[in-house]
mmCIF file of the protein (N, C-alpha, C, O) and its ligand, coordinates in Angstrom:
data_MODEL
# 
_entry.id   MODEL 
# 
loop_
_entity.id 
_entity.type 
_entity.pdbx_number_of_molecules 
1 polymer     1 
2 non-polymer 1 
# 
_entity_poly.entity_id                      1 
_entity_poly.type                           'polypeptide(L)' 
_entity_poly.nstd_linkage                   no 
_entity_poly.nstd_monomer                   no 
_entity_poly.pdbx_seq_one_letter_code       
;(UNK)(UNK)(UNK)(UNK)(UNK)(UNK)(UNK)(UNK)(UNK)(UNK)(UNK)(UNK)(UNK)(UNK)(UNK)(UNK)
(UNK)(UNK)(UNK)(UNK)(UNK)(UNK)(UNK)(UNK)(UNK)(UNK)(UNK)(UNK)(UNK)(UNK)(UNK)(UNK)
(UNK)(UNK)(UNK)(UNK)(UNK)(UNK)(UNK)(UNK)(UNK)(UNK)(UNK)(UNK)(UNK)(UNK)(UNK)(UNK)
(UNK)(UNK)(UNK)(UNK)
;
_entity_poly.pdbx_seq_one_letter_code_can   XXXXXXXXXXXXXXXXXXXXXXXXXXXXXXXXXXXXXXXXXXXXXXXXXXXX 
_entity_poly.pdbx_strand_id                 A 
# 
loop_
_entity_poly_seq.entity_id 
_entity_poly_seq.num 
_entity_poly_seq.mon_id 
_entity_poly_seq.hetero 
1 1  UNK n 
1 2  UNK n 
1 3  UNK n 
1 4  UNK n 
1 5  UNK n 
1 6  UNK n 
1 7  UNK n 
1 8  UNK n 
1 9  UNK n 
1 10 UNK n 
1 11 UNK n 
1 12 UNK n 
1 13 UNK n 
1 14 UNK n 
1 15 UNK n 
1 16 UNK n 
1 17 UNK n 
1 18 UNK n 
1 19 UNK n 
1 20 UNK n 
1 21 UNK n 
1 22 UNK n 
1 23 UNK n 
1 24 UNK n 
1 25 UNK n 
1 26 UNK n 
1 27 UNK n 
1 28 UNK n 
1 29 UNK n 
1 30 UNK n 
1 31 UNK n 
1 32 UNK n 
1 33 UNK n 
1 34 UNK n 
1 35 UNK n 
1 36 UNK n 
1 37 UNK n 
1 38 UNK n 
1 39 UNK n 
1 40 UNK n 
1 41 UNK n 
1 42 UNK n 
1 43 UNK n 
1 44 UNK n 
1 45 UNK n 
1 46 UNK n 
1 47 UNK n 
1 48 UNK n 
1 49 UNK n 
1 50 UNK n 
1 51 UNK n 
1 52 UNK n 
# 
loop_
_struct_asym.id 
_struct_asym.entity_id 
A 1 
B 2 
# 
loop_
_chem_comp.id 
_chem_comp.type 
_chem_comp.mon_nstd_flag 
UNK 'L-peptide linking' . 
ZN  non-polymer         . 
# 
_pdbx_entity_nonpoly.entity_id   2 
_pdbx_entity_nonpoly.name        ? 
_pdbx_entity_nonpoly.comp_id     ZN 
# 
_pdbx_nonpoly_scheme.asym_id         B 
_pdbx_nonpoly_scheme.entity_id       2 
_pdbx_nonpoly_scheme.mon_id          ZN 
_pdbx_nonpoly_scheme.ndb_seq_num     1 
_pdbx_nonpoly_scheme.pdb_seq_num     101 
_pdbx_nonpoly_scheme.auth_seq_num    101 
_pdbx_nonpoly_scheme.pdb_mon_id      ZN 
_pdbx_nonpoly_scheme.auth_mon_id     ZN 
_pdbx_nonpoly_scheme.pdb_strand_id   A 
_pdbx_nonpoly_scheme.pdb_ins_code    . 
# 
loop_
_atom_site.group_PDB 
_atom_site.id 
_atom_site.type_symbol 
_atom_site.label_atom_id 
_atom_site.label_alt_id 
_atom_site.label_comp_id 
_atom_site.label_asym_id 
_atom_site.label_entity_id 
_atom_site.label_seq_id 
_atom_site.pdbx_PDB_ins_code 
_atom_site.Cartn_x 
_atom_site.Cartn_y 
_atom_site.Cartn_z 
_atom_site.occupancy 
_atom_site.B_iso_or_equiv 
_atom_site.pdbx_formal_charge 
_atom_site.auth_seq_id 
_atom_site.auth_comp_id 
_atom_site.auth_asym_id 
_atom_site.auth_atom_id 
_atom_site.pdbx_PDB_model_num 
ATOM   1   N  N  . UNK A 1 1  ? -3.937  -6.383  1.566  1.00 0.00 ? 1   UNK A N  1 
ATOM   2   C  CA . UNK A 1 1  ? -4.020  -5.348  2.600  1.00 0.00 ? 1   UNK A CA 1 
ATOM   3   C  C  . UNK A 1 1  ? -5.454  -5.229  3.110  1.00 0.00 ? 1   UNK A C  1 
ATOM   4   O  O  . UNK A 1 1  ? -6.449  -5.366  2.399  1.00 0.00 ? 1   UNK A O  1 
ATOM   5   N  N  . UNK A 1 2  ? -5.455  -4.972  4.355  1.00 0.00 ? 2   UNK A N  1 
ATOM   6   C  CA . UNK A 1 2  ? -6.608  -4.958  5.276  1.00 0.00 ? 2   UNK A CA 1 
ATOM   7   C  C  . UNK A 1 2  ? -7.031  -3.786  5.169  1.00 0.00 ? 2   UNK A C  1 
ATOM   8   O  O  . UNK A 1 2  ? -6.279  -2.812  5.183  1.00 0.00 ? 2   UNK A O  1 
ATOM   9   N  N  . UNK A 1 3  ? -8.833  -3.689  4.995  1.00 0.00 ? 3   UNK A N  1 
ATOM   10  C  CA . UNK A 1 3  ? -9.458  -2.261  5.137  1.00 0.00 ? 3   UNK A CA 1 
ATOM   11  C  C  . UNK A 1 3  ? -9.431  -2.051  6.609  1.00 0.00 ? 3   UNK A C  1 
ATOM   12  O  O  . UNK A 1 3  ? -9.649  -2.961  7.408  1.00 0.00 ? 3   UNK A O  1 
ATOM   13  N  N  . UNK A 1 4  ? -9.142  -0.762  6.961  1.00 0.00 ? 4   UNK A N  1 
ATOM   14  C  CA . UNK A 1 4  ? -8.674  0.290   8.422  1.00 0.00 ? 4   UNK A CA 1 
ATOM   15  C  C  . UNK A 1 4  ? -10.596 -0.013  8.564  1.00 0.00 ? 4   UNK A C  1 
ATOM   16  O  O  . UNK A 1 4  ? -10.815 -0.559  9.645  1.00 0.00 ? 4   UNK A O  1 
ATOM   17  N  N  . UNK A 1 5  ? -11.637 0.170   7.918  1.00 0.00 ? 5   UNK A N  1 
ATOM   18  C  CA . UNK A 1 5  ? -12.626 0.379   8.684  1.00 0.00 ? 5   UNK A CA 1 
ATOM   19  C  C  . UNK A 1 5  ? -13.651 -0.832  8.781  1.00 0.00 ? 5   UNK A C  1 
ATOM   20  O  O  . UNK A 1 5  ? -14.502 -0.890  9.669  1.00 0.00 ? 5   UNK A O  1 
ATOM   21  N  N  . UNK A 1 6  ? -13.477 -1.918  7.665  1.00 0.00 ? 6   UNK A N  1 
ATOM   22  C  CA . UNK A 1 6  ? -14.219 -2.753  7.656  1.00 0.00 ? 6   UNK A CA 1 
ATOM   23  C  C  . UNK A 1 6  ? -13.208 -4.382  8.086  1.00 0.00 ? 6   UNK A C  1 
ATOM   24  O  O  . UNK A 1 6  ? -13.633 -5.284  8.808  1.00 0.00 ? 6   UNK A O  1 
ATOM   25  N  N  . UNK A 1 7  ? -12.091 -4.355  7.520  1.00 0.00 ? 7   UNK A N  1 
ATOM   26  C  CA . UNK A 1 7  ? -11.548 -5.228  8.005  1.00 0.00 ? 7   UNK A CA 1 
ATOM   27  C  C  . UNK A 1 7  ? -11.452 -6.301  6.593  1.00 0.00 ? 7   UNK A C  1 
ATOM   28  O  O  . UNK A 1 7  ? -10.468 -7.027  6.724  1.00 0.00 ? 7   UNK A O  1 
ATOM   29  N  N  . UNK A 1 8  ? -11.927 -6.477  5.782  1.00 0.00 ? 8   UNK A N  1 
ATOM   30  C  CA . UNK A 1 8  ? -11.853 -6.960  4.568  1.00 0.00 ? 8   UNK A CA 1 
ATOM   31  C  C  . UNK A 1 8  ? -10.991 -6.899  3.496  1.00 0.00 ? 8   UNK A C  1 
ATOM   32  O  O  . UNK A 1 8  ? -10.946 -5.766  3.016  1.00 0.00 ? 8   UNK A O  1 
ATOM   33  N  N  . UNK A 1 9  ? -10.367 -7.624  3.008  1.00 0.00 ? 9   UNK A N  1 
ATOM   34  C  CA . UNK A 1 9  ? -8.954  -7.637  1.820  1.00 0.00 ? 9   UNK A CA 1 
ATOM   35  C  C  . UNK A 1 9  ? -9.658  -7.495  0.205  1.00 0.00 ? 9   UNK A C  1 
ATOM   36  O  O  . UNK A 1 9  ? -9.191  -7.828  -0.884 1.00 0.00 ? 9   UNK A O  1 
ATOM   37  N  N  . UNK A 1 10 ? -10.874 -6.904  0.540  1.00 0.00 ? 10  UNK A N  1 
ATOM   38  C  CA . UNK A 1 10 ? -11.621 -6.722  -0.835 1.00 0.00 ? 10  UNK A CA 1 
ATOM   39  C  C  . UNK A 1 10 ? -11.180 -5.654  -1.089 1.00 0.00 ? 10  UNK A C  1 
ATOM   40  O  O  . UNK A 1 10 ? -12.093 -4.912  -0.727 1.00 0.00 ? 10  UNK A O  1 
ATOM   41  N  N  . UNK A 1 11 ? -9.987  -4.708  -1.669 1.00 0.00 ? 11  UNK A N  1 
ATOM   42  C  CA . UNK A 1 11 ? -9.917  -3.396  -2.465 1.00 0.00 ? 11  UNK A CA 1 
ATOM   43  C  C  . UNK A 1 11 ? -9.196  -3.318  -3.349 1.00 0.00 ? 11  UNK A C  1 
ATOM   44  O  O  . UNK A 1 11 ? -8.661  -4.334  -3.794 1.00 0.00 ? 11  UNK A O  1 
ATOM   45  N  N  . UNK A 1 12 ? -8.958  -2.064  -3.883 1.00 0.00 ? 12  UNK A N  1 
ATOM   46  C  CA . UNK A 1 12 ? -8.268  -2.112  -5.493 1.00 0.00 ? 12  UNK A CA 1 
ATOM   47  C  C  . UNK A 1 12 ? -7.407  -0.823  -5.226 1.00 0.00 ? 12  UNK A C  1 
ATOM   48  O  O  . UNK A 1 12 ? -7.573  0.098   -4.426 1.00 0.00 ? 12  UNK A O  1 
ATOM   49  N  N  . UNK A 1 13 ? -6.638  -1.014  -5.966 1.00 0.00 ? 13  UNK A N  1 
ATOM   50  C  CA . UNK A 1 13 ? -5.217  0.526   -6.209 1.00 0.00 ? 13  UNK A CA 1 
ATOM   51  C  C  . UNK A 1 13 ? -5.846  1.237   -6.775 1.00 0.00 ? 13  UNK A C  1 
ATOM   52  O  O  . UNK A 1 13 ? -6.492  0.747   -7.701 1.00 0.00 ? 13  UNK A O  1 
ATOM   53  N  N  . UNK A 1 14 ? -5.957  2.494   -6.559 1.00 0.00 ? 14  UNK A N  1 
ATOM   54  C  CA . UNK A 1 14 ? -6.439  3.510   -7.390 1.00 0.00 ? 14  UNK A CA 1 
ATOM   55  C  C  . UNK A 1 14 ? -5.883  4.677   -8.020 1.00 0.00 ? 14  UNK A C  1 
ATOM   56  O  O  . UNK A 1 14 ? -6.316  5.361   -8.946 1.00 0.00 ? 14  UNK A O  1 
ATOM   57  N  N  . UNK A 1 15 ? -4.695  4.778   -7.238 1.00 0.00 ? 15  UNK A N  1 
ATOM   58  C  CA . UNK A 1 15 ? -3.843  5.416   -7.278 1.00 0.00 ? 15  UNK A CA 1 
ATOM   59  C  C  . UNK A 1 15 ? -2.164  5.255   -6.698 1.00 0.00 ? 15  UNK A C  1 
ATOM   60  O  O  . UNK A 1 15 ? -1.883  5.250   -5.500 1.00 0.00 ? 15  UNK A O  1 
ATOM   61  N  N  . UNK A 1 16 ? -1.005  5.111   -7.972 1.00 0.00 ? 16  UNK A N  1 
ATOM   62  C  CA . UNK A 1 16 ? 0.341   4.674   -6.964 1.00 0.00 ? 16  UNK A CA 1 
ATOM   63  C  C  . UNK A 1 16 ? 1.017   6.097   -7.306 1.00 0.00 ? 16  UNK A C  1 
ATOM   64  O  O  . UNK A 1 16 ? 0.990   6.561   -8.446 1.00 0.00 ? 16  UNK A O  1 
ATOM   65  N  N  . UNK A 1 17 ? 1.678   6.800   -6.124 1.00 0.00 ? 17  UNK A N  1 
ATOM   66  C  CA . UNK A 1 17 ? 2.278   7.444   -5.941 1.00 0.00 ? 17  UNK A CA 1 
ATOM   67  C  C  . UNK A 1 17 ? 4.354   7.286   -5.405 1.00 0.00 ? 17  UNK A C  1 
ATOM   68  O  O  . UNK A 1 17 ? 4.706   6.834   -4.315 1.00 0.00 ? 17  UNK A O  1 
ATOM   69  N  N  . UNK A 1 18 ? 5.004   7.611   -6.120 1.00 0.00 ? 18  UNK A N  1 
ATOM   70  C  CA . UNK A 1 18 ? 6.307   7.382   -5.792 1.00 0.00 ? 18  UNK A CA 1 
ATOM   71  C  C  . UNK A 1 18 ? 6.814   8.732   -5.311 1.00 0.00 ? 18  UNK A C  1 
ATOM   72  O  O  . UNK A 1 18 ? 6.708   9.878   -5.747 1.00 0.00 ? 18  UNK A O  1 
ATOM   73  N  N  . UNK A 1 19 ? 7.542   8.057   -4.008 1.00 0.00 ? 19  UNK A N  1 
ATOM   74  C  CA . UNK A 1 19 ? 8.170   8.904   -3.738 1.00 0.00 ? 19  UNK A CA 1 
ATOM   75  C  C  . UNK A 1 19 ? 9.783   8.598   -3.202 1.00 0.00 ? 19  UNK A C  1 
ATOM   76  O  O  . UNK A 1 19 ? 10.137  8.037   -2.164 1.00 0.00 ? 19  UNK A O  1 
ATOM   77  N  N  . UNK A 1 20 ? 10.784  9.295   -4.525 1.00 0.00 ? 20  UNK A N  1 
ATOM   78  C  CA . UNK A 1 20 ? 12.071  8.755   -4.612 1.00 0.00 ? 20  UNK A CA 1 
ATOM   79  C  C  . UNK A 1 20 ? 12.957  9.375   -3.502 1.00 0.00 ? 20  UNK A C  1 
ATOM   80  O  O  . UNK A 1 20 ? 13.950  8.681   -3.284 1.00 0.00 ? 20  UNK A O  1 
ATOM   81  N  N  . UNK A 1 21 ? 12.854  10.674  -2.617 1.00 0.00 ? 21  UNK A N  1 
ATOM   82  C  CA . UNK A 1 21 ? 13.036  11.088  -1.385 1.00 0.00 ? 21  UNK A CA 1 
ATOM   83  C  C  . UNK A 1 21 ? 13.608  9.972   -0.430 1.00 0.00 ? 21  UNK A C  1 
ATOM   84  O  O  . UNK A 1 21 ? 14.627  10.032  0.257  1.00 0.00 ? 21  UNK A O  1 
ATOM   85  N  N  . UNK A 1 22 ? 12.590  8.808   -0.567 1.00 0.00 ? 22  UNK A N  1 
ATOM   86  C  CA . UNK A 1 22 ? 12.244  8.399   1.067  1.00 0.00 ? 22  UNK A CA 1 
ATOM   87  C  C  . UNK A 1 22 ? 12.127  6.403   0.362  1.00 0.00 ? 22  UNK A C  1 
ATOM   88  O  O  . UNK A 1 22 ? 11.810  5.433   1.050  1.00 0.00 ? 22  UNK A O  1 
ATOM   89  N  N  . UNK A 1 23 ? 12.453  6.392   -0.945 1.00 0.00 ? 23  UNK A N  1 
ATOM   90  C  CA . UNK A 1 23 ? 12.399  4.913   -1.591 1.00 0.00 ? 23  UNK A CA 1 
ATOM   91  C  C  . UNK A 1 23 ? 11.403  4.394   -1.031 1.00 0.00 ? 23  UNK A C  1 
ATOM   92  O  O  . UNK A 1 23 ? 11.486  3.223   -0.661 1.00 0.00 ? 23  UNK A O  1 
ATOM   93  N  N  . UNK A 1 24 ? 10.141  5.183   -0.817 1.00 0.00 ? 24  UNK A N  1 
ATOM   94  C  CA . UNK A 1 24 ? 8.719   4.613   -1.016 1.00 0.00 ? 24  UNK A CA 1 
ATOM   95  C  C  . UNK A 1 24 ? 7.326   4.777   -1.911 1.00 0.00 ? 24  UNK A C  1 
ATOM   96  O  O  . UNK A 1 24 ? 7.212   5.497   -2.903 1.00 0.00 ? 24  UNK A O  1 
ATOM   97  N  N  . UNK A 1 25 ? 6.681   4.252   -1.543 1.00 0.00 ? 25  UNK A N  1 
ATOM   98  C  CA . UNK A 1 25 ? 5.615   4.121   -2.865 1.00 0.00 ? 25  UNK A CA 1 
ATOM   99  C  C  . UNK A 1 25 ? 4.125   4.362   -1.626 1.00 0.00 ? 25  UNK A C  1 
ATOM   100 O  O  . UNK A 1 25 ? 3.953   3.737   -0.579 1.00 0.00 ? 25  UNK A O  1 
ATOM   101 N  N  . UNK A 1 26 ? 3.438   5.215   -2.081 1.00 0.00 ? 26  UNK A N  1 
ATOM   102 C  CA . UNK A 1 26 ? 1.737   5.403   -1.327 1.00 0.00 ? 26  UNK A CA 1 
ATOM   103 C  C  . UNK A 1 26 ? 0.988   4.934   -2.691 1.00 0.00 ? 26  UNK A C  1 
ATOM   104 O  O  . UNK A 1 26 ? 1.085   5.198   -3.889 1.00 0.00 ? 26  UNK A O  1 
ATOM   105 N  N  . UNK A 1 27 ? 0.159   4.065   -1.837 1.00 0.00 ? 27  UNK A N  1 
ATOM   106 C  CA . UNK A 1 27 ? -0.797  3.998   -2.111 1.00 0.00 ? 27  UNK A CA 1 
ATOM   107 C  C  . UNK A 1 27 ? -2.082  4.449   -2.069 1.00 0.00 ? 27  UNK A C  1 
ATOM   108 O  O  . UNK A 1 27 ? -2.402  4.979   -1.006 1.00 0.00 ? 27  UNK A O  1 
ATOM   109 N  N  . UNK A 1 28 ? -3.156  4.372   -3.182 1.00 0.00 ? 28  UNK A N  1 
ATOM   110 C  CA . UNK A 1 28 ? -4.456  5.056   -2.633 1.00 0.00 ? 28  UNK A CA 1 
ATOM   111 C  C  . UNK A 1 28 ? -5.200  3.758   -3.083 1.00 0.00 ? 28  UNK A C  1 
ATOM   112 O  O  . UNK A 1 28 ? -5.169  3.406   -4.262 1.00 0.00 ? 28  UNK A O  1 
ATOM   113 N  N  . UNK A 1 29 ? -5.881  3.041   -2.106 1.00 0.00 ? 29  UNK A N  1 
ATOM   114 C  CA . UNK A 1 29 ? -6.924  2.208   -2.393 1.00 0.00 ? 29  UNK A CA 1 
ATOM   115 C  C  . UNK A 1 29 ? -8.023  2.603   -1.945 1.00 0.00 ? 29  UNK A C  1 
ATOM   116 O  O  . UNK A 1 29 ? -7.936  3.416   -1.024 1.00 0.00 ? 29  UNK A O  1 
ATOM   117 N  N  . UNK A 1 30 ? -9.496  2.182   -2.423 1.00 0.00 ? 30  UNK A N  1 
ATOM   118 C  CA . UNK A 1 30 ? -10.686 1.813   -2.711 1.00 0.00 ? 30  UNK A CA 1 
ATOM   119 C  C  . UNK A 1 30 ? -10.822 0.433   -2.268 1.00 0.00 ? 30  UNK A C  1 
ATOM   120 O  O  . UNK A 1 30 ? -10.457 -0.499  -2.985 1.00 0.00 ? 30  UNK A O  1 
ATOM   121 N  N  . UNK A 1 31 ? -11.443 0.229   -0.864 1.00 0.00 ? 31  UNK A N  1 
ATOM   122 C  CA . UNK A 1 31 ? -12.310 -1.005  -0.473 1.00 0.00 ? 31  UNK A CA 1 
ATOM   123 C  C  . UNK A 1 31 ? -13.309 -1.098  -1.423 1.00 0.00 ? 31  UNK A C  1 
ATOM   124 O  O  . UNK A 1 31 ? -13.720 -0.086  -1.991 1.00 0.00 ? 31  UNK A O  1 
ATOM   125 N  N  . UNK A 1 32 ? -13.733 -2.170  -1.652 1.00 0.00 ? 32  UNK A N  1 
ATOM   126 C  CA . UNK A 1 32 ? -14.853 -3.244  -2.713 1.00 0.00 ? 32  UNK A CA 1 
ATOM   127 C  C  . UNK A 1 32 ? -15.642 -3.283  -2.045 1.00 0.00 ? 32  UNK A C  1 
ATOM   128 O  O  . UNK A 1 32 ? -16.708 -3.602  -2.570 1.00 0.00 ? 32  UNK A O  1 
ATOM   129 N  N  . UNK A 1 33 ? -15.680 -3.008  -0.535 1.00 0.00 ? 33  UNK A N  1 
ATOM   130 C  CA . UNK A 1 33 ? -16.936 -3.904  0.722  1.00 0.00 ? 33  UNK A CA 1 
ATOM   131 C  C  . UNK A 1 33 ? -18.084 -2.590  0.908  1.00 0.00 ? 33  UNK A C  1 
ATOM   132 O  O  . UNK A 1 33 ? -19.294 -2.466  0.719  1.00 0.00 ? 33  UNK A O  1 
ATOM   133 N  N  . UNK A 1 34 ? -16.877 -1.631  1.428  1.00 0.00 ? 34  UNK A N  1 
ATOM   134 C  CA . UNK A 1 34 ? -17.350 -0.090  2.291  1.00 0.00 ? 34  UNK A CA 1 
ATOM   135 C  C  . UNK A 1 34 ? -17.380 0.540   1.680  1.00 0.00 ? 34  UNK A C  1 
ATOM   136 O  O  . UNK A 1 34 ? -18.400 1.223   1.774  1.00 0.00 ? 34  UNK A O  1 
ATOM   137 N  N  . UNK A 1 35 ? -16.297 0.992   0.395  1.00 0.00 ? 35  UNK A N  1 
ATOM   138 C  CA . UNK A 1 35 ? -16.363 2.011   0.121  1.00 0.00 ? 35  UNK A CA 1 
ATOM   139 C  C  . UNK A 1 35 ? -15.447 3.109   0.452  1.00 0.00 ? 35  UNK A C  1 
ATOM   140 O  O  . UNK A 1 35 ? -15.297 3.934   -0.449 1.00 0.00 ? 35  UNK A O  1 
ATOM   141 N  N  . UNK A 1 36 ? -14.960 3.255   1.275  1.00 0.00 ? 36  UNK A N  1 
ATOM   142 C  CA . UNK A 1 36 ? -13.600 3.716   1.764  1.00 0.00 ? 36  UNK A CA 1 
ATOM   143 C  C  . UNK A 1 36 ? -12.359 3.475   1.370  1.00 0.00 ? 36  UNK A C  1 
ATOM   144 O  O  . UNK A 1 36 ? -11.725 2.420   1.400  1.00 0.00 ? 36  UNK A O  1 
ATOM   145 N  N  . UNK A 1 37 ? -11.923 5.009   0.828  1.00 0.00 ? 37  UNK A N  1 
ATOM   146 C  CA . UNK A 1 37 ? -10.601 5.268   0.521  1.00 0.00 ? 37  UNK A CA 1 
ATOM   147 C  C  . UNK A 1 37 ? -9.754  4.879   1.837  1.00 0.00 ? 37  UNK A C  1 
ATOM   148 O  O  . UNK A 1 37 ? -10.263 4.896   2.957  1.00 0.00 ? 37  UNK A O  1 
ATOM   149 N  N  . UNK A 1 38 ? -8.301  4.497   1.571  1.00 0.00 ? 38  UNK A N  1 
ATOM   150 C  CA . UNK A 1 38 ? -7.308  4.575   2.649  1.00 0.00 ? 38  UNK A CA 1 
ATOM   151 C  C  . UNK A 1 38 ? -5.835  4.528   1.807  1.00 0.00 ? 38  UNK A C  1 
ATOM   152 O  O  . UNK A 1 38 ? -5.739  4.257   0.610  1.00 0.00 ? 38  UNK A O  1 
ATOM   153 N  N  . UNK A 1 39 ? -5.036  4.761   2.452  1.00 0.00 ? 39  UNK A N  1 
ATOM   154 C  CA . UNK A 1 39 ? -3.571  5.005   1.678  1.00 0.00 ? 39  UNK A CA 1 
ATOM   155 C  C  . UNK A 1 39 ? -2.902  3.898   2.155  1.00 0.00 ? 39  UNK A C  1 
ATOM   156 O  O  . UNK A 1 39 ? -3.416  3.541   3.215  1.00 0.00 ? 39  UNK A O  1 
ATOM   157 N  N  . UNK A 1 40 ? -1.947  3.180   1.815  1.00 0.00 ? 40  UNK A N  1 
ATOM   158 C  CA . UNK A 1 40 ? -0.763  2.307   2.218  1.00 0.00 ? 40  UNK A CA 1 
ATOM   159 C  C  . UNK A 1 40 ? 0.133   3.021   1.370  1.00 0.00 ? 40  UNK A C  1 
ATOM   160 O  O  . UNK A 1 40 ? 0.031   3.707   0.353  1.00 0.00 ? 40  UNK A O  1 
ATOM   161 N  N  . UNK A 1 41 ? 1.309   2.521   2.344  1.00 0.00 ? 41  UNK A N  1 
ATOM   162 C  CA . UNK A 1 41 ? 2.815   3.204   2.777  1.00 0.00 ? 41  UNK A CA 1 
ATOM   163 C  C  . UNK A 1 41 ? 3.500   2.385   2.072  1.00 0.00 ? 41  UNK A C  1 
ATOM   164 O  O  . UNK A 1 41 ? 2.994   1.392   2.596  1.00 0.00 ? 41  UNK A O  1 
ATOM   165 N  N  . UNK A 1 42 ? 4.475   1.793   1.068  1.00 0.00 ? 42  UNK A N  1 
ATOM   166 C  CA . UNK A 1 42 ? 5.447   0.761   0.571  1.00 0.00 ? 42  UNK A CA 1 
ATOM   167 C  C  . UNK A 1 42 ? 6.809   1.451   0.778  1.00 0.00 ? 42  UNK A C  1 
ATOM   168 O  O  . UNK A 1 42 ? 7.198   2.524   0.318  1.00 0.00 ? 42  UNK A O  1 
ATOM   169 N  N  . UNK A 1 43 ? 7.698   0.211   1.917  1.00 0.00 ? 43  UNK A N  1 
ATOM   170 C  CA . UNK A 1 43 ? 9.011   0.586   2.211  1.00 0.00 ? 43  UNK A CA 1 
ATOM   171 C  C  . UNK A 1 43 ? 9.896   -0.106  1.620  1.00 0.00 ? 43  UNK A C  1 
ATOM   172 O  O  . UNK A 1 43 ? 9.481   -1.192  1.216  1.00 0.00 ? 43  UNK A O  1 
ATOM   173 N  N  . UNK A 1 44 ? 11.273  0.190   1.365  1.00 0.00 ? 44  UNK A N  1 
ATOM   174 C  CA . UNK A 1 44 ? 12.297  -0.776  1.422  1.00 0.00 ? 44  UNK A CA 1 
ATOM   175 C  C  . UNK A 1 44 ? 13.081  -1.040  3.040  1.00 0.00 ? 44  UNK A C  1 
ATOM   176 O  O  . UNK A 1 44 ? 13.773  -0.229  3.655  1.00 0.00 ? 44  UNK A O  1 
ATOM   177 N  N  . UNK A 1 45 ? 12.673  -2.549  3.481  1.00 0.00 ? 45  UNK A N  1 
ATOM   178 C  CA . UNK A 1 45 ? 13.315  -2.356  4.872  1.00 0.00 ? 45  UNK A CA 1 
ATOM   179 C  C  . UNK A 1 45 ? 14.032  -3.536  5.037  1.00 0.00 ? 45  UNK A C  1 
ATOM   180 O  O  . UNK A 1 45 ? 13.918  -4.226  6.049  1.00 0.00 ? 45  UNK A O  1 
ATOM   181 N  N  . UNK A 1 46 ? 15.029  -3.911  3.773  1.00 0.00 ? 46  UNK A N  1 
ATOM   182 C  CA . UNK A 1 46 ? 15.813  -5.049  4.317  1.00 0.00 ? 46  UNK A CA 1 
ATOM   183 C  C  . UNK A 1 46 ? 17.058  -4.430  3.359  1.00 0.00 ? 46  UNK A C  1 
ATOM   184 O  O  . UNK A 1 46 ? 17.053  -4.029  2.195  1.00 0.00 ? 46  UNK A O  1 
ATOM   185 N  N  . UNK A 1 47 ? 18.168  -4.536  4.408  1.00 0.00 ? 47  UNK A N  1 
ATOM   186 C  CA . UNK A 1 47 ? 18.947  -4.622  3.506  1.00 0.00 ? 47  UNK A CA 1 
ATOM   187 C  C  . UNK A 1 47 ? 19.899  -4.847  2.173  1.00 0.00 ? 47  UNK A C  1 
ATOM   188 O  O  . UNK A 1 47 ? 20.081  -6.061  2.266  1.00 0.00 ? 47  UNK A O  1 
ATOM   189 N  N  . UNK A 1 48 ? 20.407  -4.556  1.341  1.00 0.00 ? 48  UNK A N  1 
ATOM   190 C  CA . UNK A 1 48 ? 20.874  -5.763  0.122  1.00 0.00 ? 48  UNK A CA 1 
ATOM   191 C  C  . UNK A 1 48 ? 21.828  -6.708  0.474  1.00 0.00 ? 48  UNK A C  1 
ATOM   192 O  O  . UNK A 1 48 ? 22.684  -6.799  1.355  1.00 0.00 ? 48  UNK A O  1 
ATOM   193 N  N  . UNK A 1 49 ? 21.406  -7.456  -0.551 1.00 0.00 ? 49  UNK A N  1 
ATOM   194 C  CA . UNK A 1 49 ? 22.551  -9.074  0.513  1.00 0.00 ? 49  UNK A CA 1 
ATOM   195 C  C  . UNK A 1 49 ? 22.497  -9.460  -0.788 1.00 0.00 ? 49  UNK A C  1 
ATOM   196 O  O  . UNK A 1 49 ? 21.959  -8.950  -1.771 1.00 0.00 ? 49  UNK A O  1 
ATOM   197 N  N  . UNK A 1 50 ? 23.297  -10.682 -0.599 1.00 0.00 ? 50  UNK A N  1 
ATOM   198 C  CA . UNK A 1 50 ? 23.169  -11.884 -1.618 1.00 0.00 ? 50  UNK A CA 1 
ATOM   199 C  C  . UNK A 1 50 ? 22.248  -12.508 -2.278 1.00 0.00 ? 50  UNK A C  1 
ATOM   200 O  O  . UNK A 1 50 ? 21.447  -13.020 -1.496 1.00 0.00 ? 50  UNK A O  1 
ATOM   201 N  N  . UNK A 1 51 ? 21.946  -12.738 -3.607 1.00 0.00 ? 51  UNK A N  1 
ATOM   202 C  CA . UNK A 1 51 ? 20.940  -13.896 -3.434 1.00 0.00 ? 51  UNK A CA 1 
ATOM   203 C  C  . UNK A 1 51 ? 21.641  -15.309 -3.971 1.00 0.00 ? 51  UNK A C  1 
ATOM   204 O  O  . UNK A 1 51 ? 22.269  -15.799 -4.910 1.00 0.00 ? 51  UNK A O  1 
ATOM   205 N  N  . UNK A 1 52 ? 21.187  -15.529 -2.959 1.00 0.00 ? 52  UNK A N  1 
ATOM   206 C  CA . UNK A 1 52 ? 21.685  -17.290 -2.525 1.00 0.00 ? 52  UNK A CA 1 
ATOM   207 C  C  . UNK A 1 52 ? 20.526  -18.142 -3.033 1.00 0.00 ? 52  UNK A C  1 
ATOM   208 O  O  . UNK A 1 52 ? 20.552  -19.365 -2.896 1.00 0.00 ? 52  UNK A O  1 
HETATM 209 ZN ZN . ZN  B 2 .  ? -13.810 -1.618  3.913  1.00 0.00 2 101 ZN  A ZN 1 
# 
C-alpha cells in the first residue's frame, strides 16, 4: 500500500481493527519514509464461487 503523502510502499501495520458489521478490516499504518499515520479500508468484494 501506497503512502497518501509521500507516495512510498515503505510502512508497517500498527494497528488492525475488525469490523464484523460491514466484513471489513481498518487499518492503521505508519509510513517508514514520512512518518505519517494513514488508515486502509480491507473489503470483501467478490463473490463466493468455486474453487476450480
Ligand atoms: Zn510517507
Amino acid at each position: 500500500m501506497l503512502c497518501p503523502v509521500c507516495g512510498e510502499d515503505n510502512n508497517r501495520i500498527i494497528k488492525n481493527r475488525k469490523r464484523y458489521e460491514s466484513n471489513s478490516a481498518i487499518r492503521k499504518r505508519l509510513c517508514l519514509e514520512c512518518d505519517k499515520v494513514f488508515y486502509t479500508e480491507e473489503k470483501l468484494t467478490k463473490k463466493y464461487g468455486k474453487n476450480k
